[in-house]
C-alpha positions as YAML, in Angstrom:
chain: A
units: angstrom
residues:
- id: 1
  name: UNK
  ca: [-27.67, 26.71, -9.55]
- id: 2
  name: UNK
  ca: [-30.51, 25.53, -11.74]
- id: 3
  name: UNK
  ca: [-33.16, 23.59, -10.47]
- id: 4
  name: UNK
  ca: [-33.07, 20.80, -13.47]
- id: 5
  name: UNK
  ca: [-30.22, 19.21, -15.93]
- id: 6
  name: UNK
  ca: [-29.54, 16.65, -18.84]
- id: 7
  name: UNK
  ca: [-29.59, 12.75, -17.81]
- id: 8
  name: UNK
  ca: [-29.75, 10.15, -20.47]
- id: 9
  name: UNK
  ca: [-32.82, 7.61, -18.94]
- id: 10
  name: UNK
  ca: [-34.05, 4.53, -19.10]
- id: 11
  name: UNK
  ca: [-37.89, 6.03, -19.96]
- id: 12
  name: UNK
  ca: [-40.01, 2.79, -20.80]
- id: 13
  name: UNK
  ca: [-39.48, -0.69, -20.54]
- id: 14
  name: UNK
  ca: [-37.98, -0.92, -23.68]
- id: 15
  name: UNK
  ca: [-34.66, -0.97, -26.02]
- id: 16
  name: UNK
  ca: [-33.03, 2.82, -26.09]
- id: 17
  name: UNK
  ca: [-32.04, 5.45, -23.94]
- id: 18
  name: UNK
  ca: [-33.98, 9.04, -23.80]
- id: 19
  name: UNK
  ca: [-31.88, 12.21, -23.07]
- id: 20
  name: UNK
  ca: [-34.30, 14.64, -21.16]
- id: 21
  name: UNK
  ca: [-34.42, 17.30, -18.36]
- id: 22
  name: UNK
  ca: [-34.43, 16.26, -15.30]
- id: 23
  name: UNK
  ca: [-34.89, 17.35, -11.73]
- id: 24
  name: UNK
  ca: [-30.73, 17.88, -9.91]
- id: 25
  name: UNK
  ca: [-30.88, 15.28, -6.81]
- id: 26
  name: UNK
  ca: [-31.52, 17.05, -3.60]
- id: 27
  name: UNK
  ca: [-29.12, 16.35, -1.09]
- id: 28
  name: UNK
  ca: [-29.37, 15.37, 2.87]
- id: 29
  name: UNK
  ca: [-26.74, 16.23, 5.71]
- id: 30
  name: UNK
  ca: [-24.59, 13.10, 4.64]
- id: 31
  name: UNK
  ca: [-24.83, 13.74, 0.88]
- id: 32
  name: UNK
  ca: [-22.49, 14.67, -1.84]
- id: 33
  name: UNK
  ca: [-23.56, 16.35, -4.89]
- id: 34
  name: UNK
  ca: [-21.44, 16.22, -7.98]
- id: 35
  name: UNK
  ca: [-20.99, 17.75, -10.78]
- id: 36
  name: UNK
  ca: [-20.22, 14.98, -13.32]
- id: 37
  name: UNK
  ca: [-17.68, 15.93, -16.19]
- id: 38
  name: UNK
  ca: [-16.52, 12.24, -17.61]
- id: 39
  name: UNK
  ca: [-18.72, 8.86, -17.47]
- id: 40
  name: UNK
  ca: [-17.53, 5.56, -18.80]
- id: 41
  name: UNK
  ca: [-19.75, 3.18, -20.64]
- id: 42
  name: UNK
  ca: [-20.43, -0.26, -19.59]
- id: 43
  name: UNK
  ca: [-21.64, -3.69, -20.80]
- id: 44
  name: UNK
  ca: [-24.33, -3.32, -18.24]
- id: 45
  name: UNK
  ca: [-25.50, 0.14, -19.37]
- id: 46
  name: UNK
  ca: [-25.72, -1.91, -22.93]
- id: 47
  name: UNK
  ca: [-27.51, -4.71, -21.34]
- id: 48
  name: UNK
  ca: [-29.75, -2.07, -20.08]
- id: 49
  name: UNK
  ca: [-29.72, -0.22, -23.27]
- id: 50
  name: UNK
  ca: [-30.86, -2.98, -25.79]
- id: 51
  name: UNK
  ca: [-33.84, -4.16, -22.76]
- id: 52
  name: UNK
  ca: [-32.52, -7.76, -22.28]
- id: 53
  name: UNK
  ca: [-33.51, -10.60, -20.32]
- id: 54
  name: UNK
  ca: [-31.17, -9.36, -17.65]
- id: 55
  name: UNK
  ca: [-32.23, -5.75, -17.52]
- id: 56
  name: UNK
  ca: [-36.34, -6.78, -17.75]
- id: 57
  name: UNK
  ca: [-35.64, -8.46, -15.03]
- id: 58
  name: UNK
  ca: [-33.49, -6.07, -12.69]
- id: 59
  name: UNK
  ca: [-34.38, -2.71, -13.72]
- id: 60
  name: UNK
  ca: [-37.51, -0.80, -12.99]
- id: 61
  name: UNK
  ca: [-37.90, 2.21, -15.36]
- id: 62
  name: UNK
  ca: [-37.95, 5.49, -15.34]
- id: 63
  name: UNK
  ca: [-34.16, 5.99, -14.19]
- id: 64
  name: UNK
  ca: [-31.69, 7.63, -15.12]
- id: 65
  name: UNK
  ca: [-28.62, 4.92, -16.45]
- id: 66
  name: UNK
  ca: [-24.75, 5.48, -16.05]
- id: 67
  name: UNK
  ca: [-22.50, 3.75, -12.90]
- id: 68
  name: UNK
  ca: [-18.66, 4.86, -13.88]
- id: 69
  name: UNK
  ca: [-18.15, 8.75, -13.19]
- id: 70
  name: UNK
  ca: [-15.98, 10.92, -12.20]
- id: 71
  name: UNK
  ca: [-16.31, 15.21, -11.22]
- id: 72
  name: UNK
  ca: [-16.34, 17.76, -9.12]
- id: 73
  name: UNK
  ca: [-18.45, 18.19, -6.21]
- id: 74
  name: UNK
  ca: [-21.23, 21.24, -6.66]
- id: 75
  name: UNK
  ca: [-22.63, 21.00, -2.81]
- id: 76
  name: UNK
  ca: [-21.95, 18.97, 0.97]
- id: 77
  name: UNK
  ca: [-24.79, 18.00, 3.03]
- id: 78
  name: UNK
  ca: [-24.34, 19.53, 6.89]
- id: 79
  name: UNK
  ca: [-23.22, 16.85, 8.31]
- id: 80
  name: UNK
  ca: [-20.07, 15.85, 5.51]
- id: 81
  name: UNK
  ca: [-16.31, 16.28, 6.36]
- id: 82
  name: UNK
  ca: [-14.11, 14.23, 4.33]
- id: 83
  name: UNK
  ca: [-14.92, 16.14, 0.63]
- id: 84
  name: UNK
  ca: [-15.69, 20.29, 0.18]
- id: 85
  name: UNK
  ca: [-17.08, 21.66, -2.57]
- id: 86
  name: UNK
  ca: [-14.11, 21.89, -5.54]
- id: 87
  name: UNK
  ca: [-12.75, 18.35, -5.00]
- id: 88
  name: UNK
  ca: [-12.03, 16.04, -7.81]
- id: 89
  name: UNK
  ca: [-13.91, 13.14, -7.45]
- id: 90
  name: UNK
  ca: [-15.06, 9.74, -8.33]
- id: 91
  name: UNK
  ca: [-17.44, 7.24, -6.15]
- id: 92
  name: UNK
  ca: [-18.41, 3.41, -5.57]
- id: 93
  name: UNK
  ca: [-21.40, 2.91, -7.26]
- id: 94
  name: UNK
  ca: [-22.73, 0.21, -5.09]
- id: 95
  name: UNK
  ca: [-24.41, 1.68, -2.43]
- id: 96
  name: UNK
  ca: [-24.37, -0.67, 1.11]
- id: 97
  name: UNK
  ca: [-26.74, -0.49, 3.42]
- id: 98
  name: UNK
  ca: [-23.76, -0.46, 6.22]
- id: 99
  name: UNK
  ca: [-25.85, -2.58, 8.40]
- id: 100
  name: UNK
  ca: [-26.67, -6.25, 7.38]
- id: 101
  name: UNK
  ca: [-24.68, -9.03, 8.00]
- id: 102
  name: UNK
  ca: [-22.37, -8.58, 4.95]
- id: 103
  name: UNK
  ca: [-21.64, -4.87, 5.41]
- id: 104
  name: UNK
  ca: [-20.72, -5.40, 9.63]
- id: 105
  name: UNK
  ca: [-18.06, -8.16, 8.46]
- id: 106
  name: UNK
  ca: [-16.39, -6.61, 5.95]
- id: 107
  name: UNK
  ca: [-18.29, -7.58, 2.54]
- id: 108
  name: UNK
  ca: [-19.91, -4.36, 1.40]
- id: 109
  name: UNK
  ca: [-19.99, -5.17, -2.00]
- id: 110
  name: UNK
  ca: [-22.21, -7.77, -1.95]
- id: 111
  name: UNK
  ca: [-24.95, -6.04, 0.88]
- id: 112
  name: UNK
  ca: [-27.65, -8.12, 1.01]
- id: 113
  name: UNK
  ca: [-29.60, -4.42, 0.23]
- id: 114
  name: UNK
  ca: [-27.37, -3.34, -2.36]
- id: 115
  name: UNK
  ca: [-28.45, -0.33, -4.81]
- id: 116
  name: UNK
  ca: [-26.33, -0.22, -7.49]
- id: 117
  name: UNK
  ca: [-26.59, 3.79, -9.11]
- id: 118
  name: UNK
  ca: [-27.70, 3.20, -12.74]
- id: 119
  name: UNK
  ca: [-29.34, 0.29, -12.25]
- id: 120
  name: UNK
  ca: [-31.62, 0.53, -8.78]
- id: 121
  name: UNK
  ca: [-31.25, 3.63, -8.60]
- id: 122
  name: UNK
  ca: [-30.95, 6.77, -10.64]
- id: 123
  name: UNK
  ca: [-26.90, 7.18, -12.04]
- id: 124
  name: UNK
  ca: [-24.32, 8.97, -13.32]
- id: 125
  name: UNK
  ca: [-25.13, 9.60, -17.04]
- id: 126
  name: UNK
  ca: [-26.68, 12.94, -16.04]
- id: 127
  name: UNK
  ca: [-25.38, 16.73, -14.92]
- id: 128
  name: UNK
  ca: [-25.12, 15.39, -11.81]
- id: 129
  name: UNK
  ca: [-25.74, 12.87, -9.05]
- id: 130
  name: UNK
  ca: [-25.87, 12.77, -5.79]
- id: 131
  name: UNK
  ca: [-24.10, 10.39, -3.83]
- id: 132
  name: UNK
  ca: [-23.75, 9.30, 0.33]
- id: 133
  name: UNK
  ca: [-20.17, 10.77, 1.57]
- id: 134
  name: UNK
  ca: [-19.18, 7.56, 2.46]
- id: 135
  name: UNK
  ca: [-19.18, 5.96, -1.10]
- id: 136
  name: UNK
  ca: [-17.33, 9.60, -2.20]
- id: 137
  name: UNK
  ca: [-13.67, 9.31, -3.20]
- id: 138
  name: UNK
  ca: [-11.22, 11.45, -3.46]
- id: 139
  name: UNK
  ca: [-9.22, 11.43, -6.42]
- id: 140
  name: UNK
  ca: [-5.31, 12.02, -6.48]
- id: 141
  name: UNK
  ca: [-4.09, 14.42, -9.15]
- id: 142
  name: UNK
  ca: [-2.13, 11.90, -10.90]
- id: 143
  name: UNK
  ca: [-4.76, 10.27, -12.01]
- id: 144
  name: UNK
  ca: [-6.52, 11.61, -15.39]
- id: 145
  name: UNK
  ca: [-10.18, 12.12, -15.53]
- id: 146
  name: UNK
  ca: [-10.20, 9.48, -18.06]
- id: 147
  name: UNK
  ca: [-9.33, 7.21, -15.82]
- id: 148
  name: UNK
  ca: [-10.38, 8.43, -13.17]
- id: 149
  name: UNK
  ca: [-13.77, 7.85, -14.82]
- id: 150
  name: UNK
  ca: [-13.49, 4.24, -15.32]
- id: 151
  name: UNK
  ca: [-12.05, 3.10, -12.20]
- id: 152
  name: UNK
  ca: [-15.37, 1.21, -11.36]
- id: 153
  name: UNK
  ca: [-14.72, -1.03, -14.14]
- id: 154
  name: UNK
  ca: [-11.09, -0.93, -13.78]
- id: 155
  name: UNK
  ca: [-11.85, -2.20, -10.22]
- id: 156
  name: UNK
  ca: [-13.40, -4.72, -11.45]
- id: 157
  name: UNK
  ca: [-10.45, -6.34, -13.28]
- id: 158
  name: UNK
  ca: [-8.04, -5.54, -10.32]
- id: 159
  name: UNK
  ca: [-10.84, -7.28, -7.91]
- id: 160
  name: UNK
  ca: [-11.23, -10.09, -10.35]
- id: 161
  name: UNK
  ca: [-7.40, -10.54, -10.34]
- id: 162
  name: UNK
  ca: [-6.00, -10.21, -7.27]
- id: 163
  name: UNK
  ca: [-9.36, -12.73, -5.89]
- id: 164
  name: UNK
  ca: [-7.91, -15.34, -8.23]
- id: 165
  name: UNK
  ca: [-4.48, -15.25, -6.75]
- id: 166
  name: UNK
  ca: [-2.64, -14.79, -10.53]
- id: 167
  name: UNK
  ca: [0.55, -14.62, -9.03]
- id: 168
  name: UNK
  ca: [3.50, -17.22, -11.10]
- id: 169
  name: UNK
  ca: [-0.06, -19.31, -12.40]
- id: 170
  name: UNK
  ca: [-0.79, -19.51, -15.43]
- id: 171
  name: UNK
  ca: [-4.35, -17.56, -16.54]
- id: 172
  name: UNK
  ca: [-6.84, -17.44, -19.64]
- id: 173
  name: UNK
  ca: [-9.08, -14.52, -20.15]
- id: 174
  name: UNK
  ca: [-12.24, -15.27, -21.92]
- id: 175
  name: UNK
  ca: [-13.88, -12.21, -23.12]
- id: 176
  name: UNK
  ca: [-11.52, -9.64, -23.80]
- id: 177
  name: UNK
  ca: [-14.06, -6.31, -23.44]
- id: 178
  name: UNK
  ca: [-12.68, -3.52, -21.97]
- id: 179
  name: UNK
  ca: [-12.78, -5.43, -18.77]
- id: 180
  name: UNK
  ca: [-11.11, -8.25, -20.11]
- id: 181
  name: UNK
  ca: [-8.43, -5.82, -22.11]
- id: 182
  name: UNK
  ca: [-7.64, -4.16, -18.34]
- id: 183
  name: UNK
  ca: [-7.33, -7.56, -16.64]
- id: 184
  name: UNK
  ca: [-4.22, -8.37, -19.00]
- id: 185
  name: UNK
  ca: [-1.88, -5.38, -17.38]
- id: 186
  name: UNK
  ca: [-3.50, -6.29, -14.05]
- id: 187
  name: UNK
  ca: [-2.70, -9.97, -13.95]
- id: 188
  name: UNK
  ca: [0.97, -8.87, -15.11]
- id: 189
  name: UNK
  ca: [1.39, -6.44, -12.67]
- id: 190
  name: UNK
  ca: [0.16, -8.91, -9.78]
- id: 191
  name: UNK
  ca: [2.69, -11.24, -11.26]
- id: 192
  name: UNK
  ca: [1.21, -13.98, -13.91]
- id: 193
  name: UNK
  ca: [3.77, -16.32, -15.09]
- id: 194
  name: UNK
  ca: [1.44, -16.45, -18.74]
- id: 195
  name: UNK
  ca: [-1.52, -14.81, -20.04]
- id: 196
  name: UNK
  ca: [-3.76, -15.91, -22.59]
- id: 197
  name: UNK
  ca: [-6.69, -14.08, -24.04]
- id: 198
  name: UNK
  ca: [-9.42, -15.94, -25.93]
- id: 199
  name: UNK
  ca: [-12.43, -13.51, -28.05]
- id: 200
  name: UNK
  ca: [-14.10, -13.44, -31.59]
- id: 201
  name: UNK
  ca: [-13.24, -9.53, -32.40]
- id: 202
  name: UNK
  ca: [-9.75, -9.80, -34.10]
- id: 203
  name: UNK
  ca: [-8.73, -6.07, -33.38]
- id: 204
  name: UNK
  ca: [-9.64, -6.59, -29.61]
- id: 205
  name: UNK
  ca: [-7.22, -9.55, -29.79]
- id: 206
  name: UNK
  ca: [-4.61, -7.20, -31.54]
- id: 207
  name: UNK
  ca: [-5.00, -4.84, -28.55]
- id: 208
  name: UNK
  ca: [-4.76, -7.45, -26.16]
- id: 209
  name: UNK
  ca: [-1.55, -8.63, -27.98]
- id: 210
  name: UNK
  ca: [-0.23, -4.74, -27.49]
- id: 211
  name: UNK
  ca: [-1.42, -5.08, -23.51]
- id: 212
  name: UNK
  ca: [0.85, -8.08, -22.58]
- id: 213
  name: UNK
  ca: [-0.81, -10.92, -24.08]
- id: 214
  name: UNK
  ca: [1.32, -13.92, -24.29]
- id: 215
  name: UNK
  ca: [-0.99, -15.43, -26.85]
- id: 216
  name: UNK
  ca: [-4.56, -14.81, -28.02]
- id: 217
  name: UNK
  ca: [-7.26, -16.89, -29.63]
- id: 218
  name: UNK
  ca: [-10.20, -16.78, -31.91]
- id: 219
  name: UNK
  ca: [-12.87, -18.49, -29.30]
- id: 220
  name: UNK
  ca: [-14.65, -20.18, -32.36]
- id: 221
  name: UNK
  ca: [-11.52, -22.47, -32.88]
- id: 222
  name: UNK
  ca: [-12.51, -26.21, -32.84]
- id: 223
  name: UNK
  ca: [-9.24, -26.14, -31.34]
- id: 224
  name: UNK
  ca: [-8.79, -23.97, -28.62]
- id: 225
  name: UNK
  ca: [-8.81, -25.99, -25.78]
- id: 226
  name: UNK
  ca: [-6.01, -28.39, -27.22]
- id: 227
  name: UNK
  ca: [-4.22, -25.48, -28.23]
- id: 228
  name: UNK
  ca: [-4.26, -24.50, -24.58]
- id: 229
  name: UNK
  ca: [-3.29, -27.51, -22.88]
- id: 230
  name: UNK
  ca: [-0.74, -27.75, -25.30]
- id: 231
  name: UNK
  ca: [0.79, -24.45, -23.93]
- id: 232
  name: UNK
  ca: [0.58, -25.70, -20.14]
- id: 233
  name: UNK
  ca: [2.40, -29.12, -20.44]
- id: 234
  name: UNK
  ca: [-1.09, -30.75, -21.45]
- id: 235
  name: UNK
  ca: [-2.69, -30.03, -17.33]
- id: 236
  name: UNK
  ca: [-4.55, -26.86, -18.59]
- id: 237
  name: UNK
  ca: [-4.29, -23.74, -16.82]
- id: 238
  name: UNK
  ca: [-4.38, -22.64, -13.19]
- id: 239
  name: UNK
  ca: [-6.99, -19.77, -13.32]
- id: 240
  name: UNK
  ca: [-9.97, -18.99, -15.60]
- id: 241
  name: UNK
  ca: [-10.86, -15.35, -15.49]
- id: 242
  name: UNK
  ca: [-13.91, -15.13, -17.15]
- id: 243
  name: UNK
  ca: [-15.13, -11.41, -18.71]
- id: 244
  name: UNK
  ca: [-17.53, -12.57, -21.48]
- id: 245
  name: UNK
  ca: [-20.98, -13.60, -19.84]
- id: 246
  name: UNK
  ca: [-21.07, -15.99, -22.55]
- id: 247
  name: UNK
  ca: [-22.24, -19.50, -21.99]
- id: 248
  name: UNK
  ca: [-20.53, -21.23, -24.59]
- id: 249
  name: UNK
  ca: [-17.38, -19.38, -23.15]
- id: 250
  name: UNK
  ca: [-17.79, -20.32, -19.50]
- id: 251
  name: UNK
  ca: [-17.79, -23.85, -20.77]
- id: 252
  name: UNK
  ca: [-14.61, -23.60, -22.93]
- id: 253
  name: UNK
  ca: [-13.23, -21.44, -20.17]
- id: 254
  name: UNK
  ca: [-13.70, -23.95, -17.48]
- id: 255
  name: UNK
  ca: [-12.37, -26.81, -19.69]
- id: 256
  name: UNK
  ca: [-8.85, -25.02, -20.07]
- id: 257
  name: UNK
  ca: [-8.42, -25.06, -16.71]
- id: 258
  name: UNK
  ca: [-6.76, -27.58, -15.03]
- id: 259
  name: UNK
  ca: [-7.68, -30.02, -11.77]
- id: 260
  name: UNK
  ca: [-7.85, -27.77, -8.83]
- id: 261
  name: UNK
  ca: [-7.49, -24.70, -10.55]
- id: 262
  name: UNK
  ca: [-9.37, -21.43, -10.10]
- id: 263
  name: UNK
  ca: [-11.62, -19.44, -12.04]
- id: 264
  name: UNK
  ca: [-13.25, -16.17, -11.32]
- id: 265
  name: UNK
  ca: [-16.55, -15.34, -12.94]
- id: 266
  name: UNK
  ca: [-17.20, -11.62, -13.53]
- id: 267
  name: UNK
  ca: [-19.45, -11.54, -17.11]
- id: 268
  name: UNK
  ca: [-23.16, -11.02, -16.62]
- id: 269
  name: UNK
  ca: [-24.94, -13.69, -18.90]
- id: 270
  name: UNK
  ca: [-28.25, -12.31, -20.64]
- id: 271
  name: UNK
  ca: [-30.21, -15.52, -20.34]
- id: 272
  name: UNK
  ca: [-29.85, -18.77, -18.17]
- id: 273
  name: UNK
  ca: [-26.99, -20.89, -19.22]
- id: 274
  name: UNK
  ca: [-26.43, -24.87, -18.92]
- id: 275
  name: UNK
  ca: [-23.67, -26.25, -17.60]
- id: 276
  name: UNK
  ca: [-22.16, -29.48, -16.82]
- id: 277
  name: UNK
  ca: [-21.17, -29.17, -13.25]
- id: 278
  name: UNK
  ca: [-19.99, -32.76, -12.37]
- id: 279
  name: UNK
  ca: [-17.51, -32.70, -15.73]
- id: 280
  name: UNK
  ca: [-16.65, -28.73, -15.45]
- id: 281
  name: UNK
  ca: [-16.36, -28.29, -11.94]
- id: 282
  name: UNK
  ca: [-16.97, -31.09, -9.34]
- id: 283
  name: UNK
  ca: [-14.76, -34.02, -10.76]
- id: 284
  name: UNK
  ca: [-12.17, -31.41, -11.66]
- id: 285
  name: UNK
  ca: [-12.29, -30.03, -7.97]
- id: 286
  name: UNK
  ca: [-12.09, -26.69, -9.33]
- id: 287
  name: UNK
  ca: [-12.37, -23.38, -7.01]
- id: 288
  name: UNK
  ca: [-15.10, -21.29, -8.30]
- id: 289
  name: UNK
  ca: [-15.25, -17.31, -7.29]
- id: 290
  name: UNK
  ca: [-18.25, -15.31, -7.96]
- id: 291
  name: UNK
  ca: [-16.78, -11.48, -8.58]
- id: 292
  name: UNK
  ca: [-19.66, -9.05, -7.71]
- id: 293
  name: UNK
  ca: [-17.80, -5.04, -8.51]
- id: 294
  name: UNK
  ca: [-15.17, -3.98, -5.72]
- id: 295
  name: UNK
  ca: [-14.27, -4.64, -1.96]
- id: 296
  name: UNK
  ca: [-14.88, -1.41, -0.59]
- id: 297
  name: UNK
  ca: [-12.35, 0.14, -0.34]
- id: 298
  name: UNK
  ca: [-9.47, -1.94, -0.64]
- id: 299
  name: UNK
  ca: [-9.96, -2.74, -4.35]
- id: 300
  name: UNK
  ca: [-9.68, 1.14, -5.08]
- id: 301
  name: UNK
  ca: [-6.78, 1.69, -3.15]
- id: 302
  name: UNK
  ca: [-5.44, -1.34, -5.33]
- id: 303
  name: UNK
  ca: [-6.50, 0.27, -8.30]
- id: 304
  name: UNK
  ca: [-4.96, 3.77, -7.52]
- id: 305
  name: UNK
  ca: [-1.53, 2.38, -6.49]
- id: 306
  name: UNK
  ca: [-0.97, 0.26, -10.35]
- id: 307
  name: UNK
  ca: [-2.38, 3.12, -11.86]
- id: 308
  name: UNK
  ca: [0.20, 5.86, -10.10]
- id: 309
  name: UNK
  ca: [2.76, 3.47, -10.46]
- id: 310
  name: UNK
  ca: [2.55, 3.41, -14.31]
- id: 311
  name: UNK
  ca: [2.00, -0.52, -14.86]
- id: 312
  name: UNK
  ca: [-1.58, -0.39, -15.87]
- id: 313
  name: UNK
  ca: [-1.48, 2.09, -19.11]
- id: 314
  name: UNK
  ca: [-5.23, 2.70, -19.77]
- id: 315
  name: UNK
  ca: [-4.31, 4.76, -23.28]
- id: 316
  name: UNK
  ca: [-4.90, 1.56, -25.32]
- id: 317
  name: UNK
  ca: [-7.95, 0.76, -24.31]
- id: 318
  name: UNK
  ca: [-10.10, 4.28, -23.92]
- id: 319
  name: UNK
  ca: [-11.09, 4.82, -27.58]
- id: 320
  name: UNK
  ca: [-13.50, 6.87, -27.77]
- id: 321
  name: UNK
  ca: [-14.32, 10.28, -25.85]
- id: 322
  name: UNK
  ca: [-17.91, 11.27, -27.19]
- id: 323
  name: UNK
  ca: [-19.53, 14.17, -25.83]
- id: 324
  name: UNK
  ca: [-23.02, 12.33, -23.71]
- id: 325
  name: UNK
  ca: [-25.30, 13.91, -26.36]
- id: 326
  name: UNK
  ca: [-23.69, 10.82, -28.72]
- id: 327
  name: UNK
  ca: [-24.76, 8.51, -26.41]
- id: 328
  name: UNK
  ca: [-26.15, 6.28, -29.69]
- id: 329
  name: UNK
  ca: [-23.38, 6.17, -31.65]
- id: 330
  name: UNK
  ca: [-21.81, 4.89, -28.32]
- id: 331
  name: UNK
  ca: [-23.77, 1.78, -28.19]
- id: 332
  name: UNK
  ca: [-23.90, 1.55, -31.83]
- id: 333
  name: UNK
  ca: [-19.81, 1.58, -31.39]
- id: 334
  name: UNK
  ca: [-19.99, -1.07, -28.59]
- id: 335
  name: UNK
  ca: [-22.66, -3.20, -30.88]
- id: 336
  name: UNK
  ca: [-20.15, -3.46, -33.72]
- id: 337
  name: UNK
  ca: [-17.16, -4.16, -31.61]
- id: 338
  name: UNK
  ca: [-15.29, -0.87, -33.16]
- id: 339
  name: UNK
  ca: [-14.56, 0.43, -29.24]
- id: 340
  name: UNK
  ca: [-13.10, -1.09, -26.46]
- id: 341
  name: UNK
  ca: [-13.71, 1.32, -24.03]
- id: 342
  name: UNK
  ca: [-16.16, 4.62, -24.48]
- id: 343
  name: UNK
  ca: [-16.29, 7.65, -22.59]
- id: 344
  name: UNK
  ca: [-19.04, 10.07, -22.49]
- id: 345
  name: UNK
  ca: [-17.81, 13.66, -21.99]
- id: 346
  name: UNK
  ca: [-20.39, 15.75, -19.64]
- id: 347
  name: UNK
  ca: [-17.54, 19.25, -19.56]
- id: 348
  name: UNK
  ca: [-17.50, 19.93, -23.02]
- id: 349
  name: UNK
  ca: [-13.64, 19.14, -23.85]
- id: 350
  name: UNK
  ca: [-13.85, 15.90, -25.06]
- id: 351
  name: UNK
  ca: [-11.13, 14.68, -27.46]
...
């Protein structure tokens, strides 16, 4: 094996990504290396990639960027048992400490020493990465490497969704990204009595439309949230899921919903937001859910099962495969609102 590889890096605290060689990870006895072959793109790698408020403020440069993966492992530390070298993989990307407070009761996901690959530490847009066994999984055959690739992201709709409790409720999705796009087969599989999706791109509302959408609407109508209550017997309805990150959509999003409702934030906002808490949330005695990526692992064993089953169809959404050396036109793609979901190609078979 060579001693260095491609990885597309954050080089300089500033906007753009580099593509340069690279050192391949060294491994220890409970280590995984992988060979990477598909990566999905994700708002936060473009939150990274344009140098926002957000990313000044969480990432420390040089790294190398990329969180959604899947491949095949190259190498096993000594002391690894559950993956040999061959198997088709994919991994959690948020790496726990397994020893805090959180991790000993059962919240991994939100370790109060979290490293997230891609963003604390160096990721998946690269030849390959090495990652603990324990955050390794093993990826049934059924499942394409497409997918496969993007089941970080595709957890994160299934854990947004099945937190909310969608089941016979009424629920508005503001934002409809790729995240967003994924939630709408989600929330129907986990049994939503309606779903309404609310964004500014009119061919991501199309596709939304095409994904089970009971309605969808332009978020710059003066109108929206009468049009809304209209639809739910004037109470508004029972659970926000919010994908945009968007303060002017929070606020719209929590004003659809109705008195004791639910909504589950999952978009990242770039800058501080203002909010009127006593009118959006306290009066209204509304449940409010803070979505931070996956339970580990339930959410992925969530997320395998609707994808085996057939009642989450990813086609729609994955619209690009670009081999990683088009890593620009990627972001240019996401920037214009042409893709809903990218992935980077890292084999050399792309589509």
């Amino acid at each position: 094996m060579a001693s260095t590889m491609q990885a597309l890096c954050k080089v300089k605290p500033e906007a753009g990504f580099v593509l340069q060689e690279v050192p391949i990870p060294e491994i220890g006895p409970t280590d995984v290396l992988i060979k990477v072959e598909k990566a999905g793109v994700c708002g936060t790698d473009y939150h990274i990639y344009g140098w926002d408020k957000w990313a000044q403020a969480r990432v420390k440069p040089p790294l190398v960027i990329g969180h959604e993966f899947m491949g095949r492992v190259a190498a096993v530390g000594g002391a690894v048992h559950s993956v040999a070298v061959g198997d088709r993989v994919s991994a959690e990307g948020h790496i726990a400490d397994l020893t805090c407070l959180l991790c000993r009761t059962g919240q991994a996901h939100i370790c109060e020493r979290v490293e997230i690959i891609g963003v604390d530490r160096d990721g998946a847009f690269a030849e390959y990465i090495a990652m603990p066994e324990y955050n390794v999984w093993k990826l049934d055959p059924a499942i394409p490497d497409e997918y496969a690739a993007i089941f970080d992201p595709l957890g994160n709709a299934v854990h947004t969704v099945m937190a909310a409790g969608v089941s016979t409720k009424s629920v508005v999705i503001t934002g409809v990204g790729s995240i967003g796009l994924m939630a709408i087969p989600v929330a129907r599989a986990a049994g939503a009595a309606a779903v309404y999706a609310i964004d500014v791109n009119p061919a991501k509302l199309d596709l939304a439309k095409r994904l089970g959408a009971d309605e969808t609407f332009d978020a710059r109508d003066p109108e929206l949230v009468a049009k809304i209550h209209r639809l739910t017997n004037g109470d508004g309805v029972d659970v926000l899921l919010e994908m945009s990150g968007q303060g002017s959509a929070i606020d719209t999003g929590l004003q659809m919903v109705r008195n004791g409702g639910r909504a589950a934030l999952l978009g990242i906002p770039s800058d501080d937001i203002s909010i009127n808490l006593a009118e959006r949330i306290i009066f209204k005695g509304l449940t409010v859910l803070g979505i931070n990526g996956r339970t580990m692992f339930e959410t992925w064993y969530q997320t395998q099962a609707l994808v085996k089953s057939g009642r989450v169809d990813l086609r729609p959404i994955i619209t690009h495969v670009l081999p990683y050396t088009e890593y620009d036109k990627a972001f240019a793609l996401m920037k214009s609102g042409e893709a809903a979901k990218i992935v980077l190609d890292f084999k050399g078979d792309q589509a």
